[in-house]
N, C-alpha and C positions, 0 to 999 in steps of 0.2 A: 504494500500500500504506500509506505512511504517513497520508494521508488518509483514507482508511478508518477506520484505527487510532484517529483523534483524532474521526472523528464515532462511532464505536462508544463511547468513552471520553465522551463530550457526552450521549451517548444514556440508558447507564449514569445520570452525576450527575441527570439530568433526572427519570430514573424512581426515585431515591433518595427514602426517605421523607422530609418535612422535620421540623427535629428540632421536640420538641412544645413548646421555649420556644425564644426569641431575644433575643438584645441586644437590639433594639429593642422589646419588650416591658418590658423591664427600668427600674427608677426606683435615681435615685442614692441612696441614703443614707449620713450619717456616725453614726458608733455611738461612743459617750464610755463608759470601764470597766476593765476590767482582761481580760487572757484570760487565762482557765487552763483545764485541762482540763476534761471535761465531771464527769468523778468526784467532784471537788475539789468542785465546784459544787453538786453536787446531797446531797451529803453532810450539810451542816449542814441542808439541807431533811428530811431523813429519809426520802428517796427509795428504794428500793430497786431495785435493777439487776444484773445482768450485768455483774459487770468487765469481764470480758474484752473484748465489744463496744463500750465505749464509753471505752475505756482511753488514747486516742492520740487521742481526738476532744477538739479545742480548741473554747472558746465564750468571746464574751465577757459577762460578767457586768458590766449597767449601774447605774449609780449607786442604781437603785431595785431590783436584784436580779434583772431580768431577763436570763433567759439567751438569745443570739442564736449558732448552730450557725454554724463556717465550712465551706465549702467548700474543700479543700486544695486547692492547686492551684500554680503559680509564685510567686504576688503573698503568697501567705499562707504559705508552706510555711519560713519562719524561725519563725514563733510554733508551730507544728508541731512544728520541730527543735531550737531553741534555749532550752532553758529560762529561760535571763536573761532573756528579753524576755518573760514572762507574769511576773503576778503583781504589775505597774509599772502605774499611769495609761497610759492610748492613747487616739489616736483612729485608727479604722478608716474610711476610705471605702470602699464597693463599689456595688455594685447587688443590688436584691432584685428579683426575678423573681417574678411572679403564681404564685398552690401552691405554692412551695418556701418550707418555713422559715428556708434557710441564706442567708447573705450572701457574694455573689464580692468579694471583698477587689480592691481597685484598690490601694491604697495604706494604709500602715502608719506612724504617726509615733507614737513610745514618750516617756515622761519619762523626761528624765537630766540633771539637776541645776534642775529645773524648767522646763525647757522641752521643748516638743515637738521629737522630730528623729525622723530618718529613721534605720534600720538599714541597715546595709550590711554586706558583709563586703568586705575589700580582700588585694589581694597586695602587698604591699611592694616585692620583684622585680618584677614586670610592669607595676604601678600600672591594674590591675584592678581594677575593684570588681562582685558580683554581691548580688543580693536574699535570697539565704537560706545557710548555712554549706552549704561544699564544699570539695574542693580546689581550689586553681586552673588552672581549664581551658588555660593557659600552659604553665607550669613543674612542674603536682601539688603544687606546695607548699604550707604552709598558709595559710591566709588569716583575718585578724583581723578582727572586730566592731569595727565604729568608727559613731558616730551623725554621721548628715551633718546640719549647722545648715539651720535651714527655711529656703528661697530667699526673697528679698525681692522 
């Protein structure tokens, strides 16, 4: 029975459609700018939009004023939630995927006192640290913004 179960379950994934991009499609890139919202952005452009739809969508804005859409997800989802960290120098690494405008965020290092560091939020209590504000998954307690120094 249980054999059964797991070639039916093999049979299933097999006939799943595959998705229509993959990782390995994808090229790295790093993006140098600021992120803030997409509103913000398009604003001094004299754009006209939809608030409401593009109201919580972050981009970041490069040095030449190009705007690059993120993908929310784990890796990006503080510049999402955190207002402190838009609006500062960054540099974004992710991957940009063939037809999608937006960039998967791998990683996020912001200025804070002229140099590049990593955001983190930490538990004091637990000595937890997670990638975007929450509670802490420990204790529910709160947990503070603190910039980790770039590894050497």
């Amino acid at each position: 029975m249980i054999l059964s179960s797991v070639v039916w379950h093999a049979l299933l994934v097999s006939l799943a459609p595959a998705p229509a991009f993959s990782a390995a499609g994808s090229e790295p890139v790093t993006l140098t700018g600021r992120a803030v919202e997409l509103a913000a952005a398009l604003k001094p452009l004299g754009v006209a939009f939809d608030p409401e739809p593009v109201a919580k969508q972050v981009v970041v804005q490069g040095p030449d004023g190009a705007i690059t859409p993120l993908i929310s997800d784990e890796a990006s989802r503080a510049l999402f939630l955190d207002e402190r960290l838009r609006d500062r120098p960054l540099e974004i690494r992710g991957r940009r995927f063939p037809g999608i405008p937006y960039i998967q965020v791998t990683s996020i290092r912001v200025d804070e006192q002229g140099q590049l560091r990593t955001p983190e939020y930490s538990c004091e209590i637990c000595a937890i640290s997670v990638r975007y504000p929450q509670t802490c998954p420990c204790c529910q307690g709160p947990m503070v913004l603190r910039m980790r120094p770039a590894e050497r």
